[in-house]
C-alpha positions in Angstrom: -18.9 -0.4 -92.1 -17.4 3.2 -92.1 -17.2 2.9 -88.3 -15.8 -0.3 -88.2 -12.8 0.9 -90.9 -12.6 4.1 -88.7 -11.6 2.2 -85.3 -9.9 -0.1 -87.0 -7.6 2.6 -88.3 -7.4 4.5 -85.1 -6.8 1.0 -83.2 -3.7 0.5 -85.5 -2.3 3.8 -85.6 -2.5 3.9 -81.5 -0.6 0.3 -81.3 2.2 1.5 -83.7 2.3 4.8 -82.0 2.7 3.0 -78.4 5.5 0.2 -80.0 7.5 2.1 -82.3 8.3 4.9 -79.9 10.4 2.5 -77.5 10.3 2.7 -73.8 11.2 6.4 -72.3 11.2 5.5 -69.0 12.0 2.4 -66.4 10.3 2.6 -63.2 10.0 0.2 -60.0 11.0 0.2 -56.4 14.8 0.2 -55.1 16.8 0.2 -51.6 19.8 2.3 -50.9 22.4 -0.2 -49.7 25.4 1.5 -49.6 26.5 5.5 -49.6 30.0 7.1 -50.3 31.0 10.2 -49.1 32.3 11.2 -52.3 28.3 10.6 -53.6 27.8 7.6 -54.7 25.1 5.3 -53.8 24.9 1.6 -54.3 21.2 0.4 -54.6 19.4 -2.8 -54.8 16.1 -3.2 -57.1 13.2 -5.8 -56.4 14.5 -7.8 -59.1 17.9 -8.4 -56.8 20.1 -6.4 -59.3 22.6 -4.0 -57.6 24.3 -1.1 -59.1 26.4 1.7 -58.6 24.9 5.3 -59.3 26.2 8.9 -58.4 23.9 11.5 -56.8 23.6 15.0 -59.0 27.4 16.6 -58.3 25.5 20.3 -57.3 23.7 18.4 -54.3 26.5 16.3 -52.9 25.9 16.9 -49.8 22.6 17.1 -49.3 21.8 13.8 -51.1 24.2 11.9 -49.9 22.5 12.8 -46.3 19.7 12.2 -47.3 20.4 8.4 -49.1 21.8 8.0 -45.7 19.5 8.8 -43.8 17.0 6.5 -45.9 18.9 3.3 -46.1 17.2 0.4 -46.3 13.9 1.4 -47.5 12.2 1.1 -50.4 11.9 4.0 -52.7 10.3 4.9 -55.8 12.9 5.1 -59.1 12.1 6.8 -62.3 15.2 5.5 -64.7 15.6 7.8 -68.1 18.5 8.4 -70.5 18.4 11.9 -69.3 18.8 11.3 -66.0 17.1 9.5 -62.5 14.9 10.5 -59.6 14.7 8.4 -56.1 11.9 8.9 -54.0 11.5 7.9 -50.5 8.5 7.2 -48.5 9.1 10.6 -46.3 8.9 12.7 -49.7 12.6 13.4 -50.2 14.0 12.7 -54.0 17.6 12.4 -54.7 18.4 12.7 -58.7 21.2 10.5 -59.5 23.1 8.8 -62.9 24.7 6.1 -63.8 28.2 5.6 -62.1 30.5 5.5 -66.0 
């Protein structure tokens, strides 16, 4: 019985512990459909959504080259509040925000 109380407990405390803390991160796969000089980046997730976003301001340059050179294929996204990471299938990552 004391074991059965015991996971019982730990079951419930895990569940709460995994819904009350809200989702940290969105992740999923994306294609860079559009680049701006001035670094910004237009891409288009699975789900058919597009958006604006601009690429981190100290790496203008180089991501901007880099979203170019890597248009049109799918790469990896990891969405926070903090900030965003874009990885393509050749290793590169661009760090980007929302464009507001």
């Amino acid at each position: 019985m004391r074991v059965f109380l015991w996971t019982m407990m730990i079951g419930l405390m895990a569940s709460c512990l995994a819904g009350c803390g809200g989702k940290l991160a969105s992740t999923g796969f994306a294609r860079v459909t559009d680049v701006s000089p001035q670094g910004a980046i237009r891409m288009q997730y699975g789900s058919g959504e597009s958006s604006w976003k601009k690429v981190d301001p100290g790496n203008v340059r180089k991501d901007t080259v880099t979203a170019m050179k890597n248009r049109l294929s799918p790469a990896k996204y990891v969405e926070t509040k903090n900030g965003s990471t874009l990885t393509f299938a050749d290793g590169e990552t661009i760090v980007y925000q929302d464009l507001n």
